[in-house]
N, C-alpha and C positions, 0 to 999 in steps of 0.2 A: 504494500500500500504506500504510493505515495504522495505525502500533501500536498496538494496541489488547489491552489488558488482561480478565481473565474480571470477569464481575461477583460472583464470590463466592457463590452462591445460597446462602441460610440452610443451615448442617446441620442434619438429621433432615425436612428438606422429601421427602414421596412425590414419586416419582420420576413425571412423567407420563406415563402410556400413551400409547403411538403405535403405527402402523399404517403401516409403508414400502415400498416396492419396493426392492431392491435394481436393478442395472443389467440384468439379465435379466429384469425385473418378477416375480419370484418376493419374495411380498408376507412380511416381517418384522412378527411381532406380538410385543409388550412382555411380553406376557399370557405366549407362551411360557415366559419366564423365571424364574416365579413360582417362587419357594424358592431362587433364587440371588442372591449376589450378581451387578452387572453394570458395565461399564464401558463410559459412551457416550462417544466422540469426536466434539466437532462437527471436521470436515476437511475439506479439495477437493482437487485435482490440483495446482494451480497455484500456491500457497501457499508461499515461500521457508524459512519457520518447519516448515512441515508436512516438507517436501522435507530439510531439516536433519536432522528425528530418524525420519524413514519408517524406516528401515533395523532400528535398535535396535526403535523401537516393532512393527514388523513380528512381532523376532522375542520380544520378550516378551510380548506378547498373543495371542502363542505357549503359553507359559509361563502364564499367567495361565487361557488354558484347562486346562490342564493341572490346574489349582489346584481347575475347578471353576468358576472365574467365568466369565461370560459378555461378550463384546465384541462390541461394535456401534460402527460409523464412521456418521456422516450427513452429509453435502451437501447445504448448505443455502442456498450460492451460486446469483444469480439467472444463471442460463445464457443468460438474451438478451444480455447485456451481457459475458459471462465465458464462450464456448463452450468452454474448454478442460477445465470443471469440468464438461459435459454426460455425463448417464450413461453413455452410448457410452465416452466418455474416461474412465469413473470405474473401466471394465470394463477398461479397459488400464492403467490405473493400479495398479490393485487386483493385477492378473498381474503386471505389471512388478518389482513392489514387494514380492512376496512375501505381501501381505495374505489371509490367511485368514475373519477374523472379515466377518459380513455388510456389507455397504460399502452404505447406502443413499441413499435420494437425497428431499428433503425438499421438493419443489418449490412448497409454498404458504408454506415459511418459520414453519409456526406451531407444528411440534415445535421449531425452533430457541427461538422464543419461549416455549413453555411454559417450558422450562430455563432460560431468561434467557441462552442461549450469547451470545455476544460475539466471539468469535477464533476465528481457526484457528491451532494447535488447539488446544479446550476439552475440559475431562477431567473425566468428572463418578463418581464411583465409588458404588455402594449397596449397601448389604448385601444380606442373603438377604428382609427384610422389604420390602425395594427403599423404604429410608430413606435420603440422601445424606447418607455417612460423608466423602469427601474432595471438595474441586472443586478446582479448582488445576493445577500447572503438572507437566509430563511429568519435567524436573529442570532443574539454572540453566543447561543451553545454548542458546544465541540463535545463530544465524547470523554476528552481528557479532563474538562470543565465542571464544577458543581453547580453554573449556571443551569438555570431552567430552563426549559424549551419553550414559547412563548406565541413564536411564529411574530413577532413584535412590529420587525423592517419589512416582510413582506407584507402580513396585513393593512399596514399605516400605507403605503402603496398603491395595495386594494382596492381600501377605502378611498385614497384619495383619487384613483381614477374614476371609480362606479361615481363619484359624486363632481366628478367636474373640477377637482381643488388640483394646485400645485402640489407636487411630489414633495416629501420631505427634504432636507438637505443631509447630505453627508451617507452617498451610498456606499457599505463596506462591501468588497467582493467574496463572494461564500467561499469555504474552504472543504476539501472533502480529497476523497478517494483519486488519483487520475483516471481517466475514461482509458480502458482499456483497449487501446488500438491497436489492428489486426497491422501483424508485421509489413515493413513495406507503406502503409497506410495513414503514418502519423502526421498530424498536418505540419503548414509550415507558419503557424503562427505563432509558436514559441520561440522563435527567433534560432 
């Protein structure tokens, strides 16, 4: 595992169209979401970061429907090397865990790349024009941390999209697992 930080993607960057299966192969289009805002998590199963605030994030993206906004999870870990993040496993993951929002699965790695994702997990939020209003970190709890999980930075976000308000100041970039990229495959945005 290693820590690996988001890369920040410019705000007001168009959010890029994708086209995914979920673990049932019932196929996620972006395009659906046109006049929402929406919230992509890059995630996987296996992930100690991810597994830390699954619970909270579970049930505020709950909530964030609720609001209006739309959530999408993608899996974007190579599965020859990582079976545990295989859609099979994303499907029990997904029950286990209480996840609602579509859970899909990225297995050419080039939605990850469009986004510039980096961690598990990566939060990327947009508004209704699907402009990226926040990318950054779910809230300061780490695994390592007595910090409570909260979901604090991405909710206030949320909120402040479903209601029309400026974003808060001071986005932290999330920290987590790196995305497990299939050899040959790693982008070139890490300099």
């Amino acid at each position: 595992m290693a820590r690996t930080a988001s890369t920040m993607l410019e705000l007001g960057s168009q959010m890029p169209e994708f086209s995914l299966p979920d673990s049932d192969g019932n196929v996620f289009d972006s395009s659906s979401a046109k006049g929402k805002p929406m919230v992509v998590i890059f995630m996987c199963n296996h992930c100690p970061f991810v597994h830390h605030i699954i619970d909270v994030l579970a049930k505020q993206t709950a909530h964030y429907e609720e609001l209006g906004v739309s959530v999408v999870g993608i899996n974007a870990n190579d599965v020859a090397n990582f079976p545990e993040d295989s859609p099979e496993k994303m499907k029990q993951f997904a029950h286990e865990r209480g996840i609602t929002f579509p859970y899909l699965y990225d297995e050419t790695q080039e939605t990850a790349k469009a986004f510039r994702a980096a961690c598990t997990p990566d939060f990327f939020l947009f508004d209704a024009d699907h402009r990226l209003v926040y990318r950054g970190q779910f809230d300061d709890a780490r695994p390592s941390l007595p910090t409570p999980v909260t979901g604090s930075d991405l909710t206030a976000a949320v909120t402040a999209v479903a209601n029309n308000k400026p974003q808060p100041e001071g986005q932290k970039p999330s920290l987590g697992c790196n995305i497990k990229w299939k050899e040959g495959n790693e982008p070139d945005y890490f300099g």
